[in-house]
C-alpha positions as CSV (number, residue, x, y, z in Angstrom):
1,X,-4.4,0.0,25.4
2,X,-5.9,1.9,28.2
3,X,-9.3,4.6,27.9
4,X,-10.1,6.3,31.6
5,X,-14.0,5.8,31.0
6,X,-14.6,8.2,33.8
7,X,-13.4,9.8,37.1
8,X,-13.1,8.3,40.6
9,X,-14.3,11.9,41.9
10,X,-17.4,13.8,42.2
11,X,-20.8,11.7,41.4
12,X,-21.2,8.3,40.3
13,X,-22.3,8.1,36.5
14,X,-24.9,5.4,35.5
15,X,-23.4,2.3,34.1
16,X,-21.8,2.4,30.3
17,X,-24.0,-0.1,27.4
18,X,-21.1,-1.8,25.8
19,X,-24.3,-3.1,23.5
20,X,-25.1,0.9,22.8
21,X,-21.2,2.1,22.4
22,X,-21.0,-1.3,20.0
23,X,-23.6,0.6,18.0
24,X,-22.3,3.8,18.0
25,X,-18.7,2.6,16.6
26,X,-20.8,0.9,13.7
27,X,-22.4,4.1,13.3
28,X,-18.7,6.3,13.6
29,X,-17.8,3.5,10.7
30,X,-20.8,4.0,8.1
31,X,-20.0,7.8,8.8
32,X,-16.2,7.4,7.9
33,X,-15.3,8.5,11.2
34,X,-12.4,5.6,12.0
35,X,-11.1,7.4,14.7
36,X,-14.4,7.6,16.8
37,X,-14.8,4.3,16.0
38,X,-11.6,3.0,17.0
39,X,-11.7,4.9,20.7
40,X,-15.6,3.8,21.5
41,X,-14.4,0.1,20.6
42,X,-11.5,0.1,22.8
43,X,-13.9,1.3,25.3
44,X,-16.2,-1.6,24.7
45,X,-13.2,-4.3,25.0
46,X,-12.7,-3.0,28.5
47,X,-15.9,-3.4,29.4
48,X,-16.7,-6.9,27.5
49,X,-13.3,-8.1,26.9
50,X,-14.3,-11.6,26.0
51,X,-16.3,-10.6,23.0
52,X,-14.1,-11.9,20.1
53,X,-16.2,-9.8,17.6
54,X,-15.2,-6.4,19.3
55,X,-11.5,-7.1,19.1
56,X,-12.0,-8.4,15.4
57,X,-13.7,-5.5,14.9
58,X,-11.3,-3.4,16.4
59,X,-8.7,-5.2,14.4
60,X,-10.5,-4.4,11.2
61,X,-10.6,-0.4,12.2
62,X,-7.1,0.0,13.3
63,X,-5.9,-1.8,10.0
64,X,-7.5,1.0,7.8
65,X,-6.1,3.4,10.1
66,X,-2.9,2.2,9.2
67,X,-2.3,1.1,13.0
68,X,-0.6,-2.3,11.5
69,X,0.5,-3.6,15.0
70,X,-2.8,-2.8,16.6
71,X,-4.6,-4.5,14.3
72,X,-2.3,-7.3,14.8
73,X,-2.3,-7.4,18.9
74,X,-6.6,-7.1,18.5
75,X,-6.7,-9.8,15.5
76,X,-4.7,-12.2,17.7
77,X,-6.5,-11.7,20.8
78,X,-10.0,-13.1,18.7
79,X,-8.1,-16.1,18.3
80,X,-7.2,-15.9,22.1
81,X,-11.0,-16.0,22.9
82,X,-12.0,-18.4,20.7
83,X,-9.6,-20.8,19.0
84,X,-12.0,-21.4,16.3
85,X,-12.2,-18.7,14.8
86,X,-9.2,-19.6,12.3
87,X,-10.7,-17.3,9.8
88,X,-9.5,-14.1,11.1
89,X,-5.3,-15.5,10.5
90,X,-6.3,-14.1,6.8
91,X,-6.7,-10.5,8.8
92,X,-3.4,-11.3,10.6
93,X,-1.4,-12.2,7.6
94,X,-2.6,-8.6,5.9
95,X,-1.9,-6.6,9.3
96,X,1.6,-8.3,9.7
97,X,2.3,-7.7,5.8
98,X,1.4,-3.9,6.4
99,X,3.5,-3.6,9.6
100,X,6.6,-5.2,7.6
101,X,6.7,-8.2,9.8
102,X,7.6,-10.2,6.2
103,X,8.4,-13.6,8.0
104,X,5.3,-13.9,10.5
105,X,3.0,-13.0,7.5
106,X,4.3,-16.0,5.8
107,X,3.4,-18.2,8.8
108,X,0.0,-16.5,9.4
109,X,-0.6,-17.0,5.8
110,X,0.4,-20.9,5.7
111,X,-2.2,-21.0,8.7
112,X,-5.3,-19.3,6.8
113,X,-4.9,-21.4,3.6
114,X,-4.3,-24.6,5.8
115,X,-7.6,-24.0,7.7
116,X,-9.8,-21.9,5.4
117,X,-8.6,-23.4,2.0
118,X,-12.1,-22.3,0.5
119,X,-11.6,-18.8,1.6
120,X,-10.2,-16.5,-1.8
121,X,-8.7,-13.6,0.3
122,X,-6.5,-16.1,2.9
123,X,-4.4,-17.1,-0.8
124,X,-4.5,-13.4,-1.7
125,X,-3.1,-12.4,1.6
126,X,-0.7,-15.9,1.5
127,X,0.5,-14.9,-1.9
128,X,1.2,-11.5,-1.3
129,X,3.3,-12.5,1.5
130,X,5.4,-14.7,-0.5
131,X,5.5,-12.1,-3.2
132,X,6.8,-9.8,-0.4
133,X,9.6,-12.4,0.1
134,X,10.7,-12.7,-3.6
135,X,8.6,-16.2,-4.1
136,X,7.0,-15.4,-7.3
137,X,6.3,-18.7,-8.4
138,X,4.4,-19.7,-5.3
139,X,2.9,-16.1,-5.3
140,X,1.5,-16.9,-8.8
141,X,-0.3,-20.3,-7.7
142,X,-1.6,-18.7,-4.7
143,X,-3.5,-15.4,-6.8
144,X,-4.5,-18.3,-9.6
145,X,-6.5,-20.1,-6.5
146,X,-7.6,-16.5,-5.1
147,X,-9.1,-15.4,-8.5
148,X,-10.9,-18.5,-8.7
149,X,-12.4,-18.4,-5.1
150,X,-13.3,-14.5,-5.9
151,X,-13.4,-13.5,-9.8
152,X,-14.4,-10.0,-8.7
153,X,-12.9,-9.0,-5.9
154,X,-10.4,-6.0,-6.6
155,X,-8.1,-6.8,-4.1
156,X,-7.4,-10.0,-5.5
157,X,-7.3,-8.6,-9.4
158,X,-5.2,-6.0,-8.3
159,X,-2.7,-8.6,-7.0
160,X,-2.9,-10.8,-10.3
161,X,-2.0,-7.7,-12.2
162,X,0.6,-7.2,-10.0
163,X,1.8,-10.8,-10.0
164,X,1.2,-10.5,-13.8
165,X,3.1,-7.9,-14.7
166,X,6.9,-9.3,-12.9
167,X,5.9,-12.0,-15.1
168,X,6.3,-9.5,-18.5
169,X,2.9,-9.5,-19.5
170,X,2.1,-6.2,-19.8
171,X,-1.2,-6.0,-21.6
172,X,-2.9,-9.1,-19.4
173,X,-1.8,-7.1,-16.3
174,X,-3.6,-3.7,-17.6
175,X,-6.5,-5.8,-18.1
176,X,-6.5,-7.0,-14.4
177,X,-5.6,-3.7,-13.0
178,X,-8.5,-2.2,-15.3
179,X,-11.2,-5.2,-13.5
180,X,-9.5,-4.3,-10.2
181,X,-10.9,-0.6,-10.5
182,X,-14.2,-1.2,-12.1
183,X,-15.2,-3.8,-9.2
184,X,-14.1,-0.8,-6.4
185,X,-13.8,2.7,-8.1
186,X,-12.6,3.8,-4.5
187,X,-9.7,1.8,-4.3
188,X,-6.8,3.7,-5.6
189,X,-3.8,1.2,-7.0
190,X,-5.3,-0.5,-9.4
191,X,-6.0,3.1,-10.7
192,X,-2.1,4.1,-9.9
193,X,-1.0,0.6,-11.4
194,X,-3.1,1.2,-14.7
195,X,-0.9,4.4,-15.4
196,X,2.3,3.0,-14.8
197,X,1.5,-0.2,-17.2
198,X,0.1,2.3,-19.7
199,X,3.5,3.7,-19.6
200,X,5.0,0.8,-19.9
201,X,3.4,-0.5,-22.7
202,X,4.2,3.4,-24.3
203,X,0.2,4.7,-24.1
204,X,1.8,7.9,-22.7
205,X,-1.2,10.1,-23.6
206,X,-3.7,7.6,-21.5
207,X,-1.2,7.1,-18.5
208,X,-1.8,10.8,-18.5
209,X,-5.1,11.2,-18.3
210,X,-5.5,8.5,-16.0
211,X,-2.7,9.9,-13.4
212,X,-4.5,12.8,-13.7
213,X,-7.5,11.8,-12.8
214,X,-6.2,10.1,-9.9
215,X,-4.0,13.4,-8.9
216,X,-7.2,15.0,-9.1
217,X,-8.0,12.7,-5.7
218,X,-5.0,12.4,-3.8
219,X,-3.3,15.8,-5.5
220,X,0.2,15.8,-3.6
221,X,0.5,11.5,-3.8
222,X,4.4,11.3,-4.2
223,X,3.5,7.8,-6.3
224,X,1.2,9.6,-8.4
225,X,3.4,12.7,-9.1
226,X,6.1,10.8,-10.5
227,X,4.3,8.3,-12.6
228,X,3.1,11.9,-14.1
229,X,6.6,13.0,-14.7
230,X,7.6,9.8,-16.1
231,X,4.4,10.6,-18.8
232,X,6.2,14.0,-19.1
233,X,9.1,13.4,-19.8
234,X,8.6,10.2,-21.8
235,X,6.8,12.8,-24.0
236,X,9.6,15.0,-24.3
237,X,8.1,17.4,-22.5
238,X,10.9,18.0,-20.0
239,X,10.6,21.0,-18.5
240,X,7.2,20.2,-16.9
241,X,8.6,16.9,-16.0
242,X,11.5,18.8,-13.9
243,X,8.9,20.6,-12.3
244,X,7.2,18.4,-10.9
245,X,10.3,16.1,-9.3
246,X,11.6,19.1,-8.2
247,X,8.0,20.1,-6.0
248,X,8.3,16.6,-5.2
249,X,12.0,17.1,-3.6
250,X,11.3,20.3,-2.4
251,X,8.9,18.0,0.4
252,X,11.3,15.2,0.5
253,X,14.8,15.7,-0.4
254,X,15.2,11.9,0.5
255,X,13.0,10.7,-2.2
256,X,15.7,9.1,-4.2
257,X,13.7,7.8,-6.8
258,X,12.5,11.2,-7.5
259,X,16.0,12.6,-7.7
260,X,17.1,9.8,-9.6
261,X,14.1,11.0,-11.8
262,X,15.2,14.5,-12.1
263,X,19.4,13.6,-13.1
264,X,17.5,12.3,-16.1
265,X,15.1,14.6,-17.1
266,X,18.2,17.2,-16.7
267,X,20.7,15.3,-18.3
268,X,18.5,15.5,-21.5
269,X,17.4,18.9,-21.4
270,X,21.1,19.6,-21.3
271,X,21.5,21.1,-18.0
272,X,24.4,18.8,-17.4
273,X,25.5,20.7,-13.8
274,X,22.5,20.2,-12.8
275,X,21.9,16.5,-13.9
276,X,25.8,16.0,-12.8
277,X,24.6,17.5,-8.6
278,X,21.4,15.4,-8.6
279,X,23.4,12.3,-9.9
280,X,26.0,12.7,-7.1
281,X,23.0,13.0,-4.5
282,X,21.1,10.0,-6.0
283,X,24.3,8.2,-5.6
284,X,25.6,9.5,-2.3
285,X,21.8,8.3,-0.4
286,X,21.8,4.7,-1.9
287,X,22.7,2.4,1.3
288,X,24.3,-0.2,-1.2
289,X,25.2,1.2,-4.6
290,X,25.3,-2.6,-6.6
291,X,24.3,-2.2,-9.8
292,X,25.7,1.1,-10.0
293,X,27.9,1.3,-12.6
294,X,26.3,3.0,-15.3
295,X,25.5,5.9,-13.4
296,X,29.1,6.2,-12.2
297,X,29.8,6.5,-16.0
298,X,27.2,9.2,-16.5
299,X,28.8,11.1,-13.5
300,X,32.1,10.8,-14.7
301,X,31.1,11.7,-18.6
302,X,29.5,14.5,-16.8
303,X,32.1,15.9,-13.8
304,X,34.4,15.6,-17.7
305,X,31.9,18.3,-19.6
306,X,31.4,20.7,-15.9
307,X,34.9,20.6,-15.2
């Protein structure tokens, strides 16, 4: 990370605040202006680069940014500074889990319950990483400790729903997912979630609405597009369903649960040529094609009726 904070040439400029450009980020952040923030801050490290609230700050901007690794490389060097500030490992944990890095998210995680076992959101982050790595059952303790640190935080409802629904409990999830989205109306997966499990649980009228509502908020969400075709087309109405996986393909030809999506919809509106060519594409982009076999079928029932 390097800023030129001005040039060598020409006259000298008065001294930069790092106390005034501190307050400016904060101001860039109230505004919704991340990217602001995020450059005055980096200014500020150079300038005080032993101020562990800067980089944690920093850390915190970056991570909404998306910027996983940032936020991971700034989160770390807080605990560079100061060694006791053991709180921010539940910020490293989330930043790890967003930049994939499965394994060191575990170990961060393990760190933040270990030394802030009162803290809610270090056994949400914890349990999401093991949820990440396929430990359910260890997953499930860790959200059960989480929602009883912080019964309304979304974040952590969210991830009981989540945790909830691998379990088969369809309607308790719903219920979470619903809490999630009252306790933060801006935060959009609980909201995404809530459609799917309506779905699920065959409420295709109300996964409508609600994936419509969200749609009406993030209008080209590939997520959200295909939980509304899956409403479609679950009722009956296939022709609209098509047309949506097919603007959704049209962006992202790789999007193979999309195509996967569309074989279906076509193979019951009887366009079997169609269903048969989006089949053979599903199966040609799968990386491993275990578990496969049903489709093959399907393909072969079909390449028998096109030939």
């Amino acid at each position: 990370m390097c800023t030129v904070l001005f040039s060598c040439c020409g006259s000298r400029e008065a001294p930069l605040d790092p106390s005034a450009l501190f307050s400016d980020a904060g101001e860039a952040y109230s505004r919704g202006d991340l990217f602001t923030c995020r450059e005055l801050l980096i200014r500020v490290t150079a300038l005080d680069p032993e101020n562990p609230n800067v980089w944690r700050n920093l850390g915190t901007v970056s991570l909404d940014l998306g910027l996983y690794d940032d936020a991971v490389t700034a989160y770390l060097q807080v605990i560079e500074i100061d060694s006791s500030r053991v709180d921010v490992f539940t910020d490293i944990t989330g930043a790890l889990l967003g930049a994939g890095r499965v394994s060191e998210a575990l170990r961060a995680g393990q760190l933040a319950v270990q030394h802030t076992p009162e803290d809610g959101l270090a056994f949400n982050n914890y349990g999401m990483a093991l949820m990440e790595s396929g430990n359910f059952k260890d997953a499930a303790m860790c959200f059960n400790t989480a929602i009883r640190r912080e019964p309304g935080n979304a974040s952590v409802l969210y991830n009981c729903g989540r945790i909830t629904l691998i379990a088969g409990d369809s309607e308790e999830a719903l219920m979470l997912f619903q809490s999630a989205s009252a306790a933060d109306p801006g935060f959009l997966a609980p909201q995404l979630e809530t459609a799917r499990t309506l779905g699920i649980l065959q409420r295709h009228i109300e996964a409508e609405e609600k994936i419509l509502s969200v749609l009406a908020r993030i209008p080209s969400d590939p997520e959200a597009l295909n939980i509304l075709a899956f409403s479609y087309s679950s009722q009956g109405r296939l022709e609209e369903a098509v047309s949506v996986l097919e603007s959704l393909l049209e962006s992202n030809p790789g999007d193979l649960h999309s195509r996967l999506g569309l074989a279906e919809c076509l193979y019951r509106n009887g366009d079997f040529s169609g269903a048969l060519e989006n089949y053979q594409m599903f199966l040609e982009g799968l990386n491993d094609t275990t578990g496969t076999s049903e489709i093959r079928l399907r393909i072969h029932e079909l390449e028998v009726v096109c030939d």
